[in-house]
C-alpha positions in Angstrom: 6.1 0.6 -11.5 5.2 -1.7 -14.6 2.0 0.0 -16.6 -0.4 -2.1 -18.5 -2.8 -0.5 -20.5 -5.2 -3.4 -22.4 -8.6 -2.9 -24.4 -11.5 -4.8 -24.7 -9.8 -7.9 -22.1 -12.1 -9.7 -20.7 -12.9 -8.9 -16.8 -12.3 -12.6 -16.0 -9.2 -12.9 -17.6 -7.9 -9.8 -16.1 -8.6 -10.7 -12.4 -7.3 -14.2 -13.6 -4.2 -12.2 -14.6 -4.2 -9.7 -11.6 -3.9 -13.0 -9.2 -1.0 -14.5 -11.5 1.0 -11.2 -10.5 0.6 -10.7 -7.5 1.3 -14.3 -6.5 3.5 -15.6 -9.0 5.7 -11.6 -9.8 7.6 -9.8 -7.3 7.2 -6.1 -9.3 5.2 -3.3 -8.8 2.1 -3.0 -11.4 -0.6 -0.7 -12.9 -2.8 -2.0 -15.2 -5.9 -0.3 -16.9 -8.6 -1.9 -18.7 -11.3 -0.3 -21.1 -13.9 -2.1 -21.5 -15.2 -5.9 -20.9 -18.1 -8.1 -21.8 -20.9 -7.7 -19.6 -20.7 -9.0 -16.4 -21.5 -9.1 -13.0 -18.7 -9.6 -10.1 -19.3 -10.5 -6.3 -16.8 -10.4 -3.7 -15.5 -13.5 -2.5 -17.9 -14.0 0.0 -21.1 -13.1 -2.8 -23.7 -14.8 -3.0 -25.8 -15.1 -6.4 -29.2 -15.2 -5.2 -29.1 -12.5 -2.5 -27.1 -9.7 -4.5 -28.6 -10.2 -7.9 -32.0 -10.4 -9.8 -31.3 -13.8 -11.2 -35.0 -14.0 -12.8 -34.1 -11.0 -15.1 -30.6 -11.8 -15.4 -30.1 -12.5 -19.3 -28.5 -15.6 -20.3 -25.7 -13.5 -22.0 -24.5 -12.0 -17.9 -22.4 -14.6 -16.7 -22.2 -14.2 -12.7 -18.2 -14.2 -11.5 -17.0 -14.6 -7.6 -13.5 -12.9 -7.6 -10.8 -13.5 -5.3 -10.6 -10.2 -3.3 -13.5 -9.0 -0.6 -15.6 -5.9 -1.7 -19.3 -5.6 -3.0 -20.6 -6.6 -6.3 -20.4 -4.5 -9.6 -21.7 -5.3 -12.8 -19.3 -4.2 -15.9 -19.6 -3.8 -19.6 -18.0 -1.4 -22.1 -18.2 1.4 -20.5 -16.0 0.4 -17.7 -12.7 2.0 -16.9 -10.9 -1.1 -14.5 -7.5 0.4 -12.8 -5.4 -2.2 -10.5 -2.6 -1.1 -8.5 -0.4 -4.3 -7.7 2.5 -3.6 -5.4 4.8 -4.6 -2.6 4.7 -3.7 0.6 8.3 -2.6 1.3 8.1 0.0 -1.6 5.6 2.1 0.4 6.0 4.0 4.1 2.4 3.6 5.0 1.0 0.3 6.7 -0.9 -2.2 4.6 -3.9 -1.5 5.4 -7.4 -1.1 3.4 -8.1 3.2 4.6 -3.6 3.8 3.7 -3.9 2.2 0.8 -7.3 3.6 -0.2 -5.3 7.0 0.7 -2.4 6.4 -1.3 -4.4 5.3 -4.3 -6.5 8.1 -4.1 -3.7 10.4 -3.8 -2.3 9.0 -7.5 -5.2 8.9 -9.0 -7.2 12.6 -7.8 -4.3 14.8 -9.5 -5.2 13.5 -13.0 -9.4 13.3 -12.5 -10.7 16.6 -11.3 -12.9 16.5 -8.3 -12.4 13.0 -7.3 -12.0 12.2 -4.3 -12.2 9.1 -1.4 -15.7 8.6 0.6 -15.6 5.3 3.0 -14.6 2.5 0.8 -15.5 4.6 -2.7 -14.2 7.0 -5.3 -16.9 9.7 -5.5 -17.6 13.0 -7.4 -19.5 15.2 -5.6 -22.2 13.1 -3.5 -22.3 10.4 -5.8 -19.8 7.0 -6.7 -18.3 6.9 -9.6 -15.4 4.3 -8.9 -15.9 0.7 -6.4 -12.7 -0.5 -4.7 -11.9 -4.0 -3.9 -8.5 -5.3 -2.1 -6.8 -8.3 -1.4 -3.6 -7.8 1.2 -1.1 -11.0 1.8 2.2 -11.9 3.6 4.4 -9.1 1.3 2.3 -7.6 -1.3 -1.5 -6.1 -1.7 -3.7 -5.6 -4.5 -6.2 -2.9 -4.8 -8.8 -3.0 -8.1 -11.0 -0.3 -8.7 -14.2 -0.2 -11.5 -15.1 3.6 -12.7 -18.2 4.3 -14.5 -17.2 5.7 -17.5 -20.7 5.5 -18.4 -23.1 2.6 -17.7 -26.8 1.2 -18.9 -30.0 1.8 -16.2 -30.8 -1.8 -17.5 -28.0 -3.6 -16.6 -27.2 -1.6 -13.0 -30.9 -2.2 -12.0 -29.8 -6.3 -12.6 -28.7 -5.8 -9.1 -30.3 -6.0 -5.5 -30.1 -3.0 -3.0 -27.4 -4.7 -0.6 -28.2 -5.7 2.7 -24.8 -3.7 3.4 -23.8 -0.1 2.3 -21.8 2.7 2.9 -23.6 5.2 5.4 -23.6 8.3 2.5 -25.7 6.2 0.5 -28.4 7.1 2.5 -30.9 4.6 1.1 -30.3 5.8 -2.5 -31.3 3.9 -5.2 -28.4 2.3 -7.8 -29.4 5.7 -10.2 -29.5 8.4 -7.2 -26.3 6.8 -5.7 -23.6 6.4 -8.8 -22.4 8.5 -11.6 -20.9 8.5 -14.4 -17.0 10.6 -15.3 -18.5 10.8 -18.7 -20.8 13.6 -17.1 -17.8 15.4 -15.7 -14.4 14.8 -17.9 -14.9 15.6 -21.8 -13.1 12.4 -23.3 -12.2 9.2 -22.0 -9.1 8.7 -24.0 -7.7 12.6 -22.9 -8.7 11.9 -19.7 -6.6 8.0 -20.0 -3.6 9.7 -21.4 -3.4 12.8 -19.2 -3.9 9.3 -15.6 -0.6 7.5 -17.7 1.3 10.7 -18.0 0.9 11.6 -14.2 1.6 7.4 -13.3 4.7 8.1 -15.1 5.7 11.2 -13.5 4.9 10.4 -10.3 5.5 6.5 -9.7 8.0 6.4 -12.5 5.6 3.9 -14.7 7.3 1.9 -17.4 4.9 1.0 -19.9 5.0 -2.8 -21.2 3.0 -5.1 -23.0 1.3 -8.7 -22.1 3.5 -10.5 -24.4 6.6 -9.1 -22.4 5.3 -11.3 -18.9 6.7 -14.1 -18.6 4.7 -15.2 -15.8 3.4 -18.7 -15.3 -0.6 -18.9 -14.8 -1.7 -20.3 -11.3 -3.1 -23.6 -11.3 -5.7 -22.8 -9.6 -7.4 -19.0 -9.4 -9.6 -17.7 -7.1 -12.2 -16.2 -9.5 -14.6 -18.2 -11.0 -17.7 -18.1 -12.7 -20.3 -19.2 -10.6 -23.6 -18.5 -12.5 -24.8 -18.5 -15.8 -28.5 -18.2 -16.9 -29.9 -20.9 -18.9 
């Protein structure tokens, strides 16, 4: 397992990135991202109008439509992103979105206290604190996950109450439903170092850096930026 650990990198180019791995590399990945510029992400299937309030969306929220299924976040600074990106031979379980969900859980609860998998979510407690995408092909799968390390009321409340949602939402609104690891681990960085420390015991992680790829960028991606307020 290859670990990537990048600051401030844009959540556009990372899933631009994500894709060039796991189409164009044939190793096993990590990567972990602190922090983006504000913006929101759909599914691949989103649509603009019905998932966010575009009259109050400021000009500075571009509006992105990633390449993997899954609902629609909005990101900023205060977001903790964590992609696992790996064959499908290198793991006993069937490649499927509830094994892998399992397996990813399994990595990841040892090093955050009290996390845990609820339907399609990383929750604490009765509340999210973590969304989960995937995206599964011919030999290799992808699974992206966006914790609230902390977030604004603001910027959350930018979004529409889906159509769609997990049955222990129970009709909660964005601030009853989410929360944030900042209210339940003492330090971000500790709480970084201590997730890396167990990736390496456990999975055997290699850390590298992004000059060391020497991948060749798609010519085409499937994320995309497919609003931006005037």
């Amino acid at each position: 397992m290859n670990l990537l650990h990048l600051h401030d990198y844009s959540i556009h180019d990372q899933l631009r990135l994500e894709e060039d791995l796991l189409r164009q590399d044939d190793r096993n990945f990590c990567l972990i991202n602190v922090g983006s510029s504000p913006t929101i992400v759909m599914g691949i299937s989103g649509k603009a109008e019905t998932l966010v309030h575009l009259d109050q969306l400021p000009a500075s929220i571009p509006i992105l439509r990633r390449f993997s299924g899954g609902g629609t976040v909005i990101v900023d600074e205060n977001t903790v992103f964590l992609t696992f990106i790996c064959n499908k031979a290198d793991h006993p379980f069937q490649p499927y979105p509830e094994p892998i969900l399992r397996w990813a859980e399994s990595v990841l609860a040892p090093a955050t206290p009290g996390l845990k998998l609820r339907e399609n979510d990383f929750v604490l407690g009765e509340k999210k604190c973590g969304g989960n995408a995937l995206y599964i092909k011919k030999d290799r799968w992808l699974v992206h996950t966006s914790f609230l390390w902390d977030y604004e009321t603001s910027r959350m409340n930018l979004l529409k109450h889906p159509a769609k949602t997990p049955a222990y939402r129970a009709g909660r609104s964005h601030e009853e439903f989410v929360c944030c690891l900042s209210d339940h681990l003492a330090d971000r960085d500790t709480w970084l170092q201590g997730l890396k420390k167990h990736l390496q015991s456990q999975l055997g992680a290699n850390e590298i850096n992004l000059e060391s790829l020497s991948i060749e960028a798609l010519s085409q991606h499937g994320t995309s930026v497919v609003h931006r307020a005037s």
